[in-house]
C-alpha positions as CSV (number, residue, x, y, z in Angstrom):
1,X,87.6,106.0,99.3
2,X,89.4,106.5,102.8
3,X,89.9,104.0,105.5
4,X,87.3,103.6,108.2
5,X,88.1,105.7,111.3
6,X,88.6,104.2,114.8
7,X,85.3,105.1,114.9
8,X,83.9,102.2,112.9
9,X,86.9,100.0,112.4
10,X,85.3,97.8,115.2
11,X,82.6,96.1,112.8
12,X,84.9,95.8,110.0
13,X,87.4,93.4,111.9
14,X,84.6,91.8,113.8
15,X,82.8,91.4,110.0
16,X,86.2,89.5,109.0
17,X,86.4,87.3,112.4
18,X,82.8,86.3,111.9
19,X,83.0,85.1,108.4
20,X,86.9,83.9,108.5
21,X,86.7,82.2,104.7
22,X,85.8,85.8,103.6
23,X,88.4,87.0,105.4
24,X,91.3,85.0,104.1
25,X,89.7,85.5,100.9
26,X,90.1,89.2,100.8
27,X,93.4,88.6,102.3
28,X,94.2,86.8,99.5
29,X,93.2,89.1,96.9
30,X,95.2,92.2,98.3
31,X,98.1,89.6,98.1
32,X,97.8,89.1,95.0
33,X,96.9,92.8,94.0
34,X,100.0,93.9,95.9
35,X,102.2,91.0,94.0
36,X,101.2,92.6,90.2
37,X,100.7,96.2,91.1
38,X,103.0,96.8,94.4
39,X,102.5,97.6,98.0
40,X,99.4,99.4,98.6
41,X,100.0,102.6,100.6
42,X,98.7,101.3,104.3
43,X,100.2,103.8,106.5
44,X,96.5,104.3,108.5
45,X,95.9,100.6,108.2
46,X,99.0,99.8,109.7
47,X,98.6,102.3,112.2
48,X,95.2,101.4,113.1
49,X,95.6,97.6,113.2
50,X,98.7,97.6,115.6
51,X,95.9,98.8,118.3
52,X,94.6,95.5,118.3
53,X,95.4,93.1,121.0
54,X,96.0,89.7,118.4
55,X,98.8,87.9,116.7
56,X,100.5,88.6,113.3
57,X,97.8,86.4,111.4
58,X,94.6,88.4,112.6
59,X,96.5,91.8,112.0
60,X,97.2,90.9,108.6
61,X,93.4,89.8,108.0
62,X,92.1,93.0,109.7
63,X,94.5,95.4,107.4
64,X,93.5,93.5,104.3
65,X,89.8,94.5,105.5
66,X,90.8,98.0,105.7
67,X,92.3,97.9,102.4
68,X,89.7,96.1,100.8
69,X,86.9,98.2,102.2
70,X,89.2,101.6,100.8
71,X,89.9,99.9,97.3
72,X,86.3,99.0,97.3
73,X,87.1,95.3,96.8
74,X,84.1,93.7,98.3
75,X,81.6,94.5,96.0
76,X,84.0,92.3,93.4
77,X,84.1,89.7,96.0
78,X,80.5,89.7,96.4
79,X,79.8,90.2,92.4
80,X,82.0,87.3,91.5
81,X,79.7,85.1,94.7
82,X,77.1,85.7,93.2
83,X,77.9,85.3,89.3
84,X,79.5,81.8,90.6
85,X,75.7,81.3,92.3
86,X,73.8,82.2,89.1
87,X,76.3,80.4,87.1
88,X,75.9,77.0,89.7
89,X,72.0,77.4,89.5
90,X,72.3,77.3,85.8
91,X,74.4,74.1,85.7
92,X,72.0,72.3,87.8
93,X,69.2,73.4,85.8
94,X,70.7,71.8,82.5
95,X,71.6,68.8,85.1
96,X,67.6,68.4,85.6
97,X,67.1,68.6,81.9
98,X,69.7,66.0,81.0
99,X,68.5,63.5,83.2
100,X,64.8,63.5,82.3
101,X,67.0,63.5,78.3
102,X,68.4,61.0,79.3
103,X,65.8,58.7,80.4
104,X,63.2,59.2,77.5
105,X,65.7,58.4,75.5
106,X,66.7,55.3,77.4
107,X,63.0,54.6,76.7
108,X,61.8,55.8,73.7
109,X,58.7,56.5,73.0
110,X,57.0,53.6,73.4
111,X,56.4,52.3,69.9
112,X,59.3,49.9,69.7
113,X,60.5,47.3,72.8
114,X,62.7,48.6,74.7
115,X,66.1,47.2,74.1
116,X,67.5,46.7,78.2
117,X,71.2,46.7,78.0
118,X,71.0,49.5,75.6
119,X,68.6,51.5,78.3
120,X,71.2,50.6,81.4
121,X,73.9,52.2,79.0
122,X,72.3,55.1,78.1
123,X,71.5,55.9,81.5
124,X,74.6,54.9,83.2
125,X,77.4,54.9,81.0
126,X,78.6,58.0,81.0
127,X,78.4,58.3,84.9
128,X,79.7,55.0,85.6
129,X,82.6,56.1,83.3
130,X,83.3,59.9,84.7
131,X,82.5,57.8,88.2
132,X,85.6,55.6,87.9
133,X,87.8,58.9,86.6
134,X,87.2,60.3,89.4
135,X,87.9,57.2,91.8
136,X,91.5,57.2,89.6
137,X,91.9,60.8,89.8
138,X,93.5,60.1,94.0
139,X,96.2,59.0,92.1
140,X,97.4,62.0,90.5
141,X,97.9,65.0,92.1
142,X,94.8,67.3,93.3
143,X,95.2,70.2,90.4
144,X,94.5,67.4,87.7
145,X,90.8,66.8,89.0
146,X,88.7,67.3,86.0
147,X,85.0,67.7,85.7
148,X,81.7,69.8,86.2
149,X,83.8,71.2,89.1
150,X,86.1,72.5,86.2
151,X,83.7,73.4,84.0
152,X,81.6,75.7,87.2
153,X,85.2,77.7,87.5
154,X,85.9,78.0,83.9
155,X,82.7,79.5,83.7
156,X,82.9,82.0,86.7
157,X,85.9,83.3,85.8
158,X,84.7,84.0,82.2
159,X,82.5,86.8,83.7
160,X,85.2,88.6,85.6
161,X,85.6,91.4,84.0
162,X,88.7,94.3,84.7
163,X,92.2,93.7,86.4
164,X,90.6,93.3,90.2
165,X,88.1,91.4,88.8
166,X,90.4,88.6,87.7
167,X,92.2,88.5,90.8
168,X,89.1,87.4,92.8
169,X,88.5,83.8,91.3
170,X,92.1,83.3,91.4
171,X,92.4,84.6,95.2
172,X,89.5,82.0,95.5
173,X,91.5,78.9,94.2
174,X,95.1,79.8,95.7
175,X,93.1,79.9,99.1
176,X,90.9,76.3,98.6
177,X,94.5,74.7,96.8
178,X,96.5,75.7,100.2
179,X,93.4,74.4,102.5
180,X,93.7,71.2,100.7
181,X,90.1,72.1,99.6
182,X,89.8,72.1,95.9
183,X,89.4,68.5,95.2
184,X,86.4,68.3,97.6
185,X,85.2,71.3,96.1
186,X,85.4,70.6,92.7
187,X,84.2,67.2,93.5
188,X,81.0,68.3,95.9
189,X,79.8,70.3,92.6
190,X,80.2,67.3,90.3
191,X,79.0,64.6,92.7
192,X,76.1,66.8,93.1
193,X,75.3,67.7,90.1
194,X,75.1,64.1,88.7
195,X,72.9,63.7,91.4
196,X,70.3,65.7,89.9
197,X,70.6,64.6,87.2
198,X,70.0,60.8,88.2
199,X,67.4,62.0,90.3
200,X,65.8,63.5,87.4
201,X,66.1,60.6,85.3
202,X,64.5,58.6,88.5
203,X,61.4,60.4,88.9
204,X,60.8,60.3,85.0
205,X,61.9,56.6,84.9
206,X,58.5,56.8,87.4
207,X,56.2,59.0,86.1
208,X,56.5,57.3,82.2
209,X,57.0,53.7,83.7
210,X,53.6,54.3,85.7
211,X,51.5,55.8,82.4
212,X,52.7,54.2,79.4
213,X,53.4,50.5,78.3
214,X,56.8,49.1,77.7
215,X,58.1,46.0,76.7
216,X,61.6,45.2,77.3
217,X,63.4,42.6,75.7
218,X,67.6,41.5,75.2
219,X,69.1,40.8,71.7
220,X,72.5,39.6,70.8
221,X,74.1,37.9,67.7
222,X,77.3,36.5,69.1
223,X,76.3,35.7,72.8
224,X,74.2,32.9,74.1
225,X,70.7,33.6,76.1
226,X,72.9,31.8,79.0
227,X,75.6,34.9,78.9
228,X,72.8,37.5,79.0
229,X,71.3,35.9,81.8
230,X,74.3,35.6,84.1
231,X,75.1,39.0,83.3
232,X,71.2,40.3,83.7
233,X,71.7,38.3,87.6
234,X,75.1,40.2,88.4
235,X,74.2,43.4,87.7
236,X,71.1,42.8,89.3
237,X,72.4,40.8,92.6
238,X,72.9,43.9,94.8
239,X,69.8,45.8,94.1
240,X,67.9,42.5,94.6
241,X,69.8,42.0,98.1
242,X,68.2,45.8,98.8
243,X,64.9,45.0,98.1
244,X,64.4,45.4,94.5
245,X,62.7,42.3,92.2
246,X,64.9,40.4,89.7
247,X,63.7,39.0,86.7
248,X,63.9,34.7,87.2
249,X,66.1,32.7,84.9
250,X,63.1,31.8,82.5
251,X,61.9,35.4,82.4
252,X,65.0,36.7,81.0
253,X,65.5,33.9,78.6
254,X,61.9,34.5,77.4
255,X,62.6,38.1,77.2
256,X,64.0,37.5,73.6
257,X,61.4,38.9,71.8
258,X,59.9,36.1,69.8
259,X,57.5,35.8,73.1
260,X,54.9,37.9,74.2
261,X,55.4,38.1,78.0
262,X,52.7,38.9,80.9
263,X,52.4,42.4,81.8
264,X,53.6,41.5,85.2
265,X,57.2,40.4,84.0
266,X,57.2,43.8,82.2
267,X,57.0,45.3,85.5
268,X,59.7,43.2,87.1
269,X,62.1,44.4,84.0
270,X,61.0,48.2,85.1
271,X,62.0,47.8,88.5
272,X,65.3,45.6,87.8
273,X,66.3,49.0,85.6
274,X,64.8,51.5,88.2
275,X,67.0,49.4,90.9
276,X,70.0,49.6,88.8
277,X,69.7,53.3,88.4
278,X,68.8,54.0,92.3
279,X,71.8,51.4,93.5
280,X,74.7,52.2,90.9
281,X,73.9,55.3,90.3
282,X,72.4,57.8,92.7
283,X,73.7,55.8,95.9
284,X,77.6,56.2,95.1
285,X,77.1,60.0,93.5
286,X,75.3,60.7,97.1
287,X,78.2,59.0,99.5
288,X,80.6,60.4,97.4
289,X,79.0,63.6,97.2
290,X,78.2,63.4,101.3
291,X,82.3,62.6,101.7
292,X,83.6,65.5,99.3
293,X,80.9,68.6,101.1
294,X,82.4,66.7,104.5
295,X,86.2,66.7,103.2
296,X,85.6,70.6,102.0
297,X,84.3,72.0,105.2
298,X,87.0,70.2,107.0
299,X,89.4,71.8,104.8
300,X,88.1,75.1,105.2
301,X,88.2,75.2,108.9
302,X,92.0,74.6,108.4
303,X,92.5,77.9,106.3
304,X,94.8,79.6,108.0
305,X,97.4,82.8,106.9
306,X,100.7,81.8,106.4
307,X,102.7,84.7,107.4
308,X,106.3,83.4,105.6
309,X,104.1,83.2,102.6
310,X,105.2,86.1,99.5
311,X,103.3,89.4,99.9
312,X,102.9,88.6,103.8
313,X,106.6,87.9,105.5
314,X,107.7,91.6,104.6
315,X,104.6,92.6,107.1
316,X,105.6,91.0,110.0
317,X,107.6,94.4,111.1
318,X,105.3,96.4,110.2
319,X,102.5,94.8,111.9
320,X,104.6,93.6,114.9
321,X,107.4,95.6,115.6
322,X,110.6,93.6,116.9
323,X,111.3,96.7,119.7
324,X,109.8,99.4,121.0
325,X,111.1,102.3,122.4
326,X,111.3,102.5,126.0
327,X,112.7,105.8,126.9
328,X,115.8,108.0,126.4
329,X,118.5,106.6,125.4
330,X,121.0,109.1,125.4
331,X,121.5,112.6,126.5
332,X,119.5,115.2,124.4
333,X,121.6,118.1,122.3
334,X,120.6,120.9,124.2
335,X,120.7,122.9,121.2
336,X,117.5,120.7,119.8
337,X,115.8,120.2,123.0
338,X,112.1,121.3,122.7
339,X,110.7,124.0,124.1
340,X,107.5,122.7,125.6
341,X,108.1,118.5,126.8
342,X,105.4,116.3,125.3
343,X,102.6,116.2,127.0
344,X,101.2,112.9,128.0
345,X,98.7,111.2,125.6
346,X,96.8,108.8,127.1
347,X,93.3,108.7,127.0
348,X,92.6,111.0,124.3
349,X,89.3,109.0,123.8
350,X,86.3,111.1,123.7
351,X,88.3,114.4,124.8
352,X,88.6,117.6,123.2
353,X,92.0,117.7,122.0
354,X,94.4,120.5,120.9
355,X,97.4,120.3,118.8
356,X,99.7,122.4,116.4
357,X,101.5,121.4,113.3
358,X,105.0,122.8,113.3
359,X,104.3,126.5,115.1
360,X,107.5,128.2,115.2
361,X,108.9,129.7,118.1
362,X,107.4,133.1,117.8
363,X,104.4,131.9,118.4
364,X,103.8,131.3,122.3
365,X,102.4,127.6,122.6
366,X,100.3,126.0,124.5
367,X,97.8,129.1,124.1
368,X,97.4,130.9,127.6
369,X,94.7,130.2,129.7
370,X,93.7,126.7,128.3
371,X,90.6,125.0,130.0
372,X,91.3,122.0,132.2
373,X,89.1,120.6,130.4
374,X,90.8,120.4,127.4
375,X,93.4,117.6,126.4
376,X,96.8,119.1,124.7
377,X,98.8,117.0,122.3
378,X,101.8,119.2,121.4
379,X,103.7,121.4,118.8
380,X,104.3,118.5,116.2
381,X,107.3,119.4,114.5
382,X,109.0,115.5,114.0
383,X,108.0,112.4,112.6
384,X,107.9,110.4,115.9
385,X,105.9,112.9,117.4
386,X,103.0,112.8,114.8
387,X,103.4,109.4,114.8
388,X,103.1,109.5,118.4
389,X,99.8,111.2,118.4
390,X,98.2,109.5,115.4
391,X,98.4,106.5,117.4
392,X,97.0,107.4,120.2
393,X,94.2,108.9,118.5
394,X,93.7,105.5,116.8
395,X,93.7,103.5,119.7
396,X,90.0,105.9,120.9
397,X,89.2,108.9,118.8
398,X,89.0,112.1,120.1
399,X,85.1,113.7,120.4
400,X,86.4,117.5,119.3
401,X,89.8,118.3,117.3
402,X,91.6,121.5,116.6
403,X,94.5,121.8,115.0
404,X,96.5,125.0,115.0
405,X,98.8,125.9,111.7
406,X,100.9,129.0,110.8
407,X,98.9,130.8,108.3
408,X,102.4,132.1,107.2
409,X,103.7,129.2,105.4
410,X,102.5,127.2,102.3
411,X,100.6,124.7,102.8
412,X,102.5,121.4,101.4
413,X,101.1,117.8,100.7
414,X,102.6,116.3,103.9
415,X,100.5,118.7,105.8
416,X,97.5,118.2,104.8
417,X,97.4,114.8,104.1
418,X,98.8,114.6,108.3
419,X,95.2,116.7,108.8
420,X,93.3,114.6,107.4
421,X,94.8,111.5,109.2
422,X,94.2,113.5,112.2
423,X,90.7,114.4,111.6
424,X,89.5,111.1,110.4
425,X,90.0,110.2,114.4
426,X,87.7,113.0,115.7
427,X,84.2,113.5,116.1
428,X,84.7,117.1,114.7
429,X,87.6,119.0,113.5
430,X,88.2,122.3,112.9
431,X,92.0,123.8,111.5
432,X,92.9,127.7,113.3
433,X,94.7,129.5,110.9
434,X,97.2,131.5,113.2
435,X,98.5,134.8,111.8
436,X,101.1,136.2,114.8
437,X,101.4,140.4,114.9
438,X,104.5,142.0,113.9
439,X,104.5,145.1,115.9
440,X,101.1,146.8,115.5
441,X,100.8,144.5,111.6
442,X,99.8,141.4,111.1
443,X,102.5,139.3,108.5
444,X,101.9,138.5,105.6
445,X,99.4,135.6,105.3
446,X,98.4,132.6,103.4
447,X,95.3,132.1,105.0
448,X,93.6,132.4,101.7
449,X,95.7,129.8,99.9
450,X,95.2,127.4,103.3
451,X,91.6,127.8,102.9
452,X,91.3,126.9,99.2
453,X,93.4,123.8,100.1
454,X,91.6,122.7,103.3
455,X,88.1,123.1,101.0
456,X,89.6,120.6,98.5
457,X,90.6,118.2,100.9
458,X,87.2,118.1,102.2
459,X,87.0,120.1,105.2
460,X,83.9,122.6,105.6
461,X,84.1,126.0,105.5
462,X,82.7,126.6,108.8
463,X,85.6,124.2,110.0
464,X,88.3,126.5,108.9
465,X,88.7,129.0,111.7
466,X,91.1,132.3,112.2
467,X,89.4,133.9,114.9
468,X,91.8,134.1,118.4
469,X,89.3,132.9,120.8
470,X,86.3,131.2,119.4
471,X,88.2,128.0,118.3
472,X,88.9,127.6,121.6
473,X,85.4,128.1,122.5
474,X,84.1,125.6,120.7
475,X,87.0,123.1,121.3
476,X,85.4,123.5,124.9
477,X,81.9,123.8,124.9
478,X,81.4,122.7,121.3
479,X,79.3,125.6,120.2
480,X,80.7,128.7,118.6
């Protein structure tokens, strides 16, 4: 897949300024690509990106745009997104399951008394315990976070499939573990998802509590009635200071059962448990939940590229060269001086332009006659002059493009990969096969084997022209 053109590289780096995590991301990911497999071969990119007016950091998001978009990169990007979607929407379905689990087990089904310390277990135990974890896990170091954070990524990255594929969950976590991101990541997800589930067990706690009769009741062997109360009064001491009733002293002692109790003390046990679940449970998972989403999009603003980082420092001199030349600076060998001085190139943009690849001298150049009208870019014969012109075209493509080649020599690789550089910054191109007159001949040609070679580069027939006037008729006008 080649690069965009000058002509549409626009909304690919405004694409990556608009949505920066993206951007880093991708960034990222030909890092990574470039660290296993080596240096991509960026030579437009490069090019193309040094016309931008930004610092190091924006030119290396912008070529890793380029490069992405040509190694067709974004739709594994956008493939992984939305397995890790699918995958998250899963997760907090068997969240909604589990907690409605959990409560009708907490409960039962209504045929035996409901056993309360047992039900307060059953729904908070495990939370309370992966709750405290968590609260421990700030002292140890952020990769050692464990939990349905964990468990989302480890299944993401289980659907990658091929090389690239691999790369793009991993681009993913080197980019949130540099932010300082992961931890509120991975903790958002697991905050979260115990959320649902508590909220789950909630509106069943509800829904069953407000149909069916329970009885609740305490047992023990070794403890007195006295322990169970104080303990039924401190668990319950906060959700009673928010509004939530609390079994009296006598009710809980009575609560044995070897009494049958009113059904309005039956309520009060429903709403000590439901006040339990709403204070200890969903309350912390939604501050701490509210703090880790805040924490991660805090983190994320800060992403940022690092240029001295591995697979970026080696492109600061590429991207931003240290010196430019200014001019001359030293007398020319008069034996290599050209034979035409090159011709200013700016504002190609939007011009017809005419160039040659490496005429040789018998061939008069510029043609004779040529229109006003018409922009000339030279006889490019050297590296810095094809350089020269590539990056003027790239800074604002030309609207019309011919490009004149001696139908005498072979076509090589250089050559034709330098025409298609050129013509992916044109509107049109067309290549003029010149065949120069030895006397009253013509030379031998290889116009044949030019046109067999321009046809598999991609070039149209009708853009592969050997007549002596009517390329620069069109080059003009644009009609033949």
């Amino acid at each position: 897949m080649p690069l965009p053109t000058s002509r549409d590289i626009s909304p690919v780096i405004d694409s990556a300024g608009q949505r920066p995590l993206r951007a880093h991301w991708l960034a990222e990911l030909i890092r990574l690509r470039e660290t296993h497999w080596g240096p991509l071969e960026d030579a437009q990119a490069v090019r193309q990106v040094r016309q931008l007016d930004a610092d190091l950091p924006a030119r290396i998001l912008a070529r890793a745009a380029l490069l992405a978009q040509r190694e067709n990169l974004i739709p594994l990007v956008d493939a992984w997104r939305r397995s890790a979607t699918a995958m998250l929407a899963v997760l907090f379905l068997l969240a909604l399951i589990s907690g409605a689990a959990a409560a009708m087990g907490a409960l039962g089904d209504g045929t035996r008394p409901v056993n309360v310390l047992w039900a307060v277990g059953a729904l908070m135990g495990l939370h309370a315990l992966t709750f405290l974890l968590w609260l421990a896990s700030f002292l140890l170091r952020p990769a050692a976070v464990t939990g349905f954070g964990r468990l989302w990524l480890w299944a993401t990255r289980k659907l990658a499939r091929g090389p690239d594929g691999a790369l793009v969950p991993q681009a993913f976590l080197n980019l949130l573990s540099r932010a300082g991101a992961l931890r509120g990541l991975f903790g958002s997800i697991s905050h979260l998802l115990w959320l649902t589930a508590l909220c789950a067990a909630l509106a069943t706690l509800l829904a069953v509590l407000s149909t069916a009769s329970y009885r609740f009741i305490w047992a023990t062997t070794l403890l007195a009635p006295d322990t169970f109360v104080w303990l039924t009064q401190v668990i319950g001491w906060l959700p009673a200071h928010l509004g939530f009733p609390m079994p009296d002293a006598a009710t809980i002692r009575a609560s044995d059962g070897t009494q049958v109790l009113p059904a309005g003390a039956q309520a009060q046990w429903s709403l000590w448990l439901i006040g339990v679940l709403v204070v200890y449970g969903i309350v912390p998972r939604l501050i701490a939940g509210a703090v880790c989403v805040a924490a991660t999009l805090r983190a994320l603003r800060r992403v940022r590229i690092a240029p001295a980082l591995a697979g970026f420092s080696p492109l600061r001199d590429r991207l931003e060269p240290p010196a430019l030349s200014t001019g001359i600076d030293r007398p020319v060998d008069p034996l290599h001086e050209p034979r035409v001085r090159a011709p200013a190139l700016d504002g190609l943009g939007g011009q017809p332009v005419l160039l040659a690849l490496e005429l040789p001298a018998d061939v008069p150049w510029p043609p004779a006659g040529l229109p006003g009208s018409i922009r000339q870019a030279g006889n490019l014969d050297t590296r810095e002059e094809r350089n020269r012109v590539l990056d003027a075209l790239a800074q604002s493509a030309a609207s019309r493009l011919l490009i004149a080649c001696d139908a005498r020599q072979t076509p090589d690789r250089g050559t034709l990969s330098l025409v298609a550089d050129l013509s992916a910054h044109a509107g049109q191109t067309r290549v003029w096969l010149i065949t120069p007159r030895a006397g009253d001949a013509p030379t031998e040609s290889r116009a044949d084997l030019w046109r067999d070679r321009l046809l598999a580069l991609g070039l149209p027939a009708d853009a592969i022209l050997r007549a002596p006037v009517a390329p620069l008729t069109w080059l003009e006008s644009g009609y033949d």
